[in-house]
TIVO-2410 file (N, C-alpha, C; in nm, 3 decimals):
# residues 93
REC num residu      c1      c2      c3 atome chaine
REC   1      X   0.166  -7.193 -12.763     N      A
REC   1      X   0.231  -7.202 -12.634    CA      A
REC   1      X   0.142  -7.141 -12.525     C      A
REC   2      X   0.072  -6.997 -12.571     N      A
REC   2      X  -0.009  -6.959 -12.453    CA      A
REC   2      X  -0.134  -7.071 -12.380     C      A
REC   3      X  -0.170  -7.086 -12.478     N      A
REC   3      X  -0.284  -7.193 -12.459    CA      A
REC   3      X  -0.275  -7.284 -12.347     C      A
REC   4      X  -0.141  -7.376 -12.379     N      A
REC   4      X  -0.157  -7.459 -12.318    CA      A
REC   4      X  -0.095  -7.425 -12.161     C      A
REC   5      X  -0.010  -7.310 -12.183     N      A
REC   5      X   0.043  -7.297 -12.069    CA      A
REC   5      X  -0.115  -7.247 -11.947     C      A
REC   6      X  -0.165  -7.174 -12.004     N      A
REC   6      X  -0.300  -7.115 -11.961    CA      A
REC   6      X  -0.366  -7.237 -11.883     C      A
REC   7      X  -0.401  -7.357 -11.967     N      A
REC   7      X  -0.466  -7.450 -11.907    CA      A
REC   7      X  -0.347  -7.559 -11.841     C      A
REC   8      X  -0.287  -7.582 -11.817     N      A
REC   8      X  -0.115  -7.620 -11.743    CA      A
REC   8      X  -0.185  -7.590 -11.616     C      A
REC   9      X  -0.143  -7.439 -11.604     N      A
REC   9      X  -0.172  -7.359 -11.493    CA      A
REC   9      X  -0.220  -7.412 -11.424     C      A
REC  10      X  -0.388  -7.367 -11.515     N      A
REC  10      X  -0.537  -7.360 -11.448    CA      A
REC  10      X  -0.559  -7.499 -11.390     C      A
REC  11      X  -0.479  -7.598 -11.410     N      A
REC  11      X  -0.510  -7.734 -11.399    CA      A
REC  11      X  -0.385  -7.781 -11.236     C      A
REC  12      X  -0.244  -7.707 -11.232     N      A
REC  12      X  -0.209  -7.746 -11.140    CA      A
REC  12      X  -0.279  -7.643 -11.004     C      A
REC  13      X  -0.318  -7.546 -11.029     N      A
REC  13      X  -0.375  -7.463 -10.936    CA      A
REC  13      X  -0.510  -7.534 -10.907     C      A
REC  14      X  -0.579  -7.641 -10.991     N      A
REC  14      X  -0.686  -7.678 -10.919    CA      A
REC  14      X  -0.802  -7.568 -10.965     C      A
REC  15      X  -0.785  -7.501 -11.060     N      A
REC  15      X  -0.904  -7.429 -11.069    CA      A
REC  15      X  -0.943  -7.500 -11.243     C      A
REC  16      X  -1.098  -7.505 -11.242     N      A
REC  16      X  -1.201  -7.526 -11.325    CA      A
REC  16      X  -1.168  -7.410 -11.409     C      A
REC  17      X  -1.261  -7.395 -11.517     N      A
REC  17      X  -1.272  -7.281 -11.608    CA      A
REC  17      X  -1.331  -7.181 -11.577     C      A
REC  18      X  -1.437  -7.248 -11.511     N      A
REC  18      X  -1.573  -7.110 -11.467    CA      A
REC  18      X  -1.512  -7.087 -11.320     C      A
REC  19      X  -1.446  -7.124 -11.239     N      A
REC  19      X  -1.336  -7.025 -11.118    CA      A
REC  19      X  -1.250  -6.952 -11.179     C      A
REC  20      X  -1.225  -7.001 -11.263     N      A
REC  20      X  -1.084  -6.848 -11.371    CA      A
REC  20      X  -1.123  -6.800 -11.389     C      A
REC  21      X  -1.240  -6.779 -11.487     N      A
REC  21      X  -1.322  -6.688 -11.518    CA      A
REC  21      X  -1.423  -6.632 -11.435     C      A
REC  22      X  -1.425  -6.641 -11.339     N      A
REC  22      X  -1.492  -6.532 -11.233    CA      A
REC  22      X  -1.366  -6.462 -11.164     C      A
REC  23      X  -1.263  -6.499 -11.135     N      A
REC  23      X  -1.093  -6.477 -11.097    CA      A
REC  23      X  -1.124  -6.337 -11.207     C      A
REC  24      X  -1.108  -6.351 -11.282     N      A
REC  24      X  -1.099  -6.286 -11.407    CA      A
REC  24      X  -1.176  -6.182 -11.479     C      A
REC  25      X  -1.320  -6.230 -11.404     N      A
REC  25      X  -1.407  -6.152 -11.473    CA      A
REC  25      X  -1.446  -6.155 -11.624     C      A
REC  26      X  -1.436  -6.285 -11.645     N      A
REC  26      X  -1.471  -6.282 -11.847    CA      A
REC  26      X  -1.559  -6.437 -11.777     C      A
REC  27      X  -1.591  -6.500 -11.904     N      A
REC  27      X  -1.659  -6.566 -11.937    CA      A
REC  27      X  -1.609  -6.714 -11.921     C      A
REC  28      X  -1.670  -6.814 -11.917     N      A
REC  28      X  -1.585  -6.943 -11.930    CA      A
REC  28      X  -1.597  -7.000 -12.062     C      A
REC  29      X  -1.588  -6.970 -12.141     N      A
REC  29      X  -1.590  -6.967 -12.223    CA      A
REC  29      X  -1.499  -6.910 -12.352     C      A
REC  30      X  -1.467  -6.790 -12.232     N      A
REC  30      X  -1.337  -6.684 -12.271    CA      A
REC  30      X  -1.226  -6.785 -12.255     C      A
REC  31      X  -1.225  -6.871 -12.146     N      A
REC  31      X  -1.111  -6.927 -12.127    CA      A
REC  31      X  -1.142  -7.056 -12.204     C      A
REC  32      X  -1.194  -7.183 -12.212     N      A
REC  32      X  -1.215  -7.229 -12.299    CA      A
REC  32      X  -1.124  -7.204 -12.433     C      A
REC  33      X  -1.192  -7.083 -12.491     N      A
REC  33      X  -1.115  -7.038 -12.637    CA      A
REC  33      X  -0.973  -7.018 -12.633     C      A
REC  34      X  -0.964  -6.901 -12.534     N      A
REC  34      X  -0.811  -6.927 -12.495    CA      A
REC  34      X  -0.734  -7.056 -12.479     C      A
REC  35      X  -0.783  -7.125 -12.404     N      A
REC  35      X  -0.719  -7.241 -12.405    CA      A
REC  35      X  -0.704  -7.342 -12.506     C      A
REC  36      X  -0.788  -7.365 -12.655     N      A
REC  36      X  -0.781  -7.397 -12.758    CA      A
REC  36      X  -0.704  -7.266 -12.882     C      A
REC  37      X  -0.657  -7.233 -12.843     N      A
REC  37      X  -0.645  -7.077 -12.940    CA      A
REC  37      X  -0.662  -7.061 -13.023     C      A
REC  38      X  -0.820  -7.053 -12.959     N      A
REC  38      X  -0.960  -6.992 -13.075    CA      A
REC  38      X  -0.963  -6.829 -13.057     C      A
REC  39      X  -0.915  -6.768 -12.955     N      A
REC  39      X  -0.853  -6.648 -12.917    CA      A
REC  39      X  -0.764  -6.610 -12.820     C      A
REC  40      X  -0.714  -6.472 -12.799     N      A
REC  40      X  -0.592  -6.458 -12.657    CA      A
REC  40      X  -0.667  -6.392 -12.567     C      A
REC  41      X  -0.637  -6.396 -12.506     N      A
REC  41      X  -0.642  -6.317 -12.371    CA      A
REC  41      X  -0.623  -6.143 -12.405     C      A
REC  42      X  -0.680  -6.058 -12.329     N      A
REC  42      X  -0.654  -5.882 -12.384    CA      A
REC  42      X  -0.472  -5.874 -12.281     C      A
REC  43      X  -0.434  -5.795 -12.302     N      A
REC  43      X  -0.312  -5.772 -12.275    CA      A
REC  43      X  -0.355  -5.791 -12.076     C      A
REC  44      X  -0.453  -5.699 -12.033     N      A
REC  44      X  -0.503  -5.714 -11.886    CA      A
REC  44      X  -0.523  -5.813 -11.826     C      A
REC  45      X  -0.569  -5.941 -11.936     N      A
REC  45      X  -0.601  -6.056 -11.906    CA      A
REC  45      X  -0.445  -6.148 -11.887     C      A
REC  46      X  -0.367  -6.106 -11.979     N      A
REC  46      X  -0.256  -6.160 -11.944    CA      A
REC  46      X  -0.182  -6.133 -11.843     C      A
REC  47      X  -0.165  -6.004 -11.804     N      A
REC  47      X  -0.119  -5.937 -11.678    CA      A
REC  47      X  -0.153  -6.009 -11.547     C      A
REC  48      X  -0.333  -6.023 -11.527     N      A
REC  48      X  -0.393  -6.096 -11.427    CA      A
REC  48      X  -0.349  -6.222 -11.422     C      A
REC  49      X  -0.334  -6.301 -11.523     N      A
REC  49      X  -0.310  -6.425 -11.542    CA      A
REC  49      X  -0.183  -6.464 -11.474     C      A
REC  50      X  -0.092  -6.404 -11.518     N      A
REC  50      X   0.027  -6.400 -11.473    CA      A
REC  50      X   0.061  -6.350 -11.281     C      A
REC  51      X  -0.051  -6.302 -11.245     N      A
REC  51      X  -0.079  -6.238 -11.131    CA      A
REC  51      X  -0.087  -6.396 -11.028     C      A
REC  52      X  -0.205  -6.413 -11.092     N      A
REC  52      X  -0.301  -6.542 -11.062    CA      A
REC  52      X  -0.203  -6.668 -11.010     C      A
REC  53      X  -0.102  -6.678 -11.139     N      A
REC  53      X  -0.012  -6.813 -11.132    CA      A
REC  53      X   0.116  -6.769 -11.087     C      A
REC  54      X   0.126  -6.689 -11.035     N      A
REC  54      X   0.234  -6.637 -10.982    CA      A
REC  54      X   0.325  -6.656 -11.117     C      A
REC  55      X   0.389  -6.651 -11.231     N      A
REC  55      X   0.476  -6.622 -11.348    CA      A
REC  55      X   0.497  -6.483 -11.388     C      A
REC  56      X   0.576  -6.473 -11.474     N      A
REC  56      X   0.602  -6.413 -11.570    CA      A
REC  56      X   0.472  -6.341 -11.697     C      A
REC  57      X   0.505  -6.212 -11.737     N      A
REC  57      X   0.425  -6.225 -11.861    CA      A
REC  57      X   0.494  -6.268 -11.961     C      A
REC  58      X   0.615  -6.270 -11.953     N      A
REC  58      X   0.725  -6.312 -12.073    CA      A
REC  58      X   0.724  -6.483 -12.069     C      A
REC  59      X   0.675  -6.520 -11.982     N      A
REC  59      X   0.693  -6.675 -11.960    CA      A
REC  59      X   0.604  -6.737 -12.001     C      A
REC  60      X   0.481  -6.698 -11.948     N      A
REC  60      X   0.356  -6.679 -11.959    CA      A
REC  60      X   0.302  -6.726 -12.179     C      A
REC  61      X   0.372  -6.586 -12.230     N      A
REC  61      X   0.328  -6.571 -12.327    CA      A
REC  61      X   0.469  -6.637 -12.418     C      A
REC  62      X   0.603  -6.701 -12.339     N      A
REC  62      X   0.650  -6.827 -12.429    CA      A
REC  62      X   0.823  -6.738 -12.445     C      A
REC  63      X   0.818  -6.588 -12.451     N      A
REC  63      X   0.954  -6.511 -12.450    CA      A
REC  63      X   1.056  -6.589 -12.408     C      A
REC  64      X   1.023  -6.583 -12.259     N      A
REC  64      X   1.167  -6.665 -12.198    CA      A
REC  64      X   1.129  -6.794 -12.148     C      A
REC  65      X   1.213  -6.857 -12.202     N      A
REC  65      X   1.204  -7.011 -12.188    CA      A
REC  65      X   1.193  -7.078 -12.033     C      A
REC  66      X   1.263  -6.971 -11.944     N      A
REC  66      X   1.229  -7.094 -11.803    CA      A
REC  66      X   1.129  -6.983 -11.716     C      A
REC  67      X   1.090  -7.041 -11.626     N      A
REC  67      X   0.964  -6.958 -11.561    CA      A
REC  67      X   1.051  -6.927 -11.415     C      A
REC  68      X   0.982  -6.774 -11.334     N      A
REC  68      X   1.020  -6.718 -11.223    CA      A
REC  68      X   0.880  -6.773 -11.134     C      A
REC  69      X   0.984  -6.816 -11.020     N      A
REC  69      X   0.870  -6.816 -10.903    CA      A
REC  69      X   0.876  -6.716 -10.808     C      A
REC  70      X   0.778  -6.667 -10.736     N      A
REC  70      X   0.766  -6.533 -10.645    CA      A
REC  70      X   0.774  -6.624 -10.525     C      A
REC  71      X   0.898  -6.579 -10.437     N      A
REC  71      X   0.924  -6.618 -10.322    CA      A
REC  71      X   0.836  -6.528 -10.197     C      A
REC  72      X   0.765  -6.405 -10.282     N      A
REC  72      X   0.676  -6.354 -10.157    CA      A
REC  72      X   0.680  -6.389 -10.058     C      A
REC  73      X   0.671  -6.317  -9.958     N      A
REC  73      X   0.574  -6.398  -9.840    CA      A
REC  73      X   0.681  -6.533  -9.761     C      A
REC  74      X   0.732  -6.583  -9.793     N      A
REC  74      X   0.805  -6.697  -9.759    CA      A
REC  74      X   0.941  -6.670  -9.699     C      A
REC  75      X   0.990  -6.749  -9.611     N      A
REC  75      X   1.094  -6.752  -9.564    CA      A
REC  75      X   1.219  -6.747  -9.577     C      A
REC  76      X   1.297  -6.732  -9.564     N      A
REC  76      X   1.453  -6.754  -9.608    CA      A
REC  76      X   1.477  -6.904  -9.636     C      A
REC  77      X   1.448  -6.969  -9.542     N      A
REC  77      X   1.485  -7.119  -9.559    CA      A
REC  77      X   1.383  -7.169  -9.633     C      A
REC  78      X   1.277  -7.135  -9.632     N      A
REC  78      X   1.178  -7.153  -9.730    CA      A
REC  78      X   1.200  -7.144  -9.910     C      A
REC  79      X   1.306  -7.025  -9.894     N      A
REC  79      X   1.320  -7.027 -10.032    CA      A
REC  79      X   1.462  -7.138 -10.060     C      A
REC  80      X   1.522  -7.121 -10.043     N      A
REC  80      X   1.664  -7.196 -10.011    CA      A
REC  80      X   1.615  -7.365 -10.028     C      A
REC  81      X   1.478  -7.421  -9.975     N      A
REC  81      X   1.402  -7.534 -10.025    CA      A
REC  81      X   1.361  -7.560 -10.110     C      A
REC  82      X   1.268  -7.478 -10.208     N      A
REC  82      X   1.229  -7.441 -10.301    CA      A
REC  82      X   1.344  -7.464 -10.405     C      A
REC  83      X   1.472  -7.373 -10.372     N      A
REC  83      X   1.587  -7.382 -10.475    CA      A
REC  83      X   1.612  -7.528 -10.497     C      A
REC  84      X   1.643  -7.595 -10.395     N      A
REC  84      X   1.713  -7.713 -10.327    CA      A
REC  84      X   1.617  -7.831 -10.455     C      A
REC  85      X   1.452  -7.812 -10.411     N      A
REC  85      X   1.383  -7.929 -10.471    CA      A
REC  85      X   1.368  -7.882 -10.637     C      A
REC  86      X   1.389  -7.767 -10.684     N      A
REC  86      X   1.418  -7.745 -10.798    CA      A
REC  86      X   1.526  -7.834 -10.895     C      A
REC  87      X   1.650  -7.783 -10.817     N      A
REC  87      X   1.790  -7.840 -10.866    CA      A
REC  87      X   1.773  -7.973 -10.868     C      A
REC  88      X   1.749  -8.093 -10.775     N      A
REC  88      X   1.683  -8.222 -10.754    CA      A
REC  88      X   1.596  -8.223 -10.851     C      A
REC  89      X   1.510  -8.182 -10.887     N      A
REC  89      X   1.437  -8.255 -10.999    CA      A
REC  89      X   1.474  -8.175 -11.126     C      A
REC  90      X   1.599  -8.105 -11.167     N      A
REC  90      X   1.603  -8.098 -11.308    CA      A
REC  90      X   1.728  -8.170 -11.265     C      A
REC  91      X   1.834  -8.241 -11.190     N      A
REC  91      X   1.887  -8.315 -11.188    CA      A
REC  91      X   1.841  -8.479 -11.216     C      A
REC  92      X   1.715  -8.503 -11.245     N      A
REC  92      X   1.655  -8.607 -11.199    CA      A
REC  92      X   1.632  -8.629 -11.371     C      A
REC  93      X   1.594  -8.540 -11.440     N      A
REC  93      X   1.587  -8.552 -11.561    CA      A
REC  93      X   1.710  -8.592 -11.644     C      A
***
């Protein structure tokens, strides 16, 4: 589950391997493996990761089944949209 969520991510954020891994400070290669789980991430790496994609570490690493978004920064009605196009597309399913 980590794996793929890792490269999920890295793929709707638009970042390459070797931009994560400078994000990150490891290797591209580090991620690579990670992303085949040829290895994990160190617990820090997951922390950042989770930083990075705005999630959960529990989500992240598969615990809880639906994912938190960080309304940071954003508006009231901003979030209230967010809710809105959520509900719409798991209604849609």
């Amino acid at each position: 589950m980590l794996p793929s969520r890792i490269k999920k991510l890295r793929e709707q954020f638009g970042y390459t391997q070797m931009e994560l891994a400078k994000r990150l400070n490891v290797t591209r290669s580090s991620i690579n493996a990670w992303e085949m789980g040829i290895s994990v991430p160190s617990t820090q790496s997951v922390i950042d990761l989770a930083e990075i994609f705005k999630v959960s570490c529990d989500w992240l690493l598969g615990v809880e089944k639906s994912a938190t978004l960080s309304l940071e920064g954003l508006s009231e009605s901003d979030g209230v949209m967010l809710c809105a196009m959520a509900k719409h597309l798991r209604e849609r399913r």
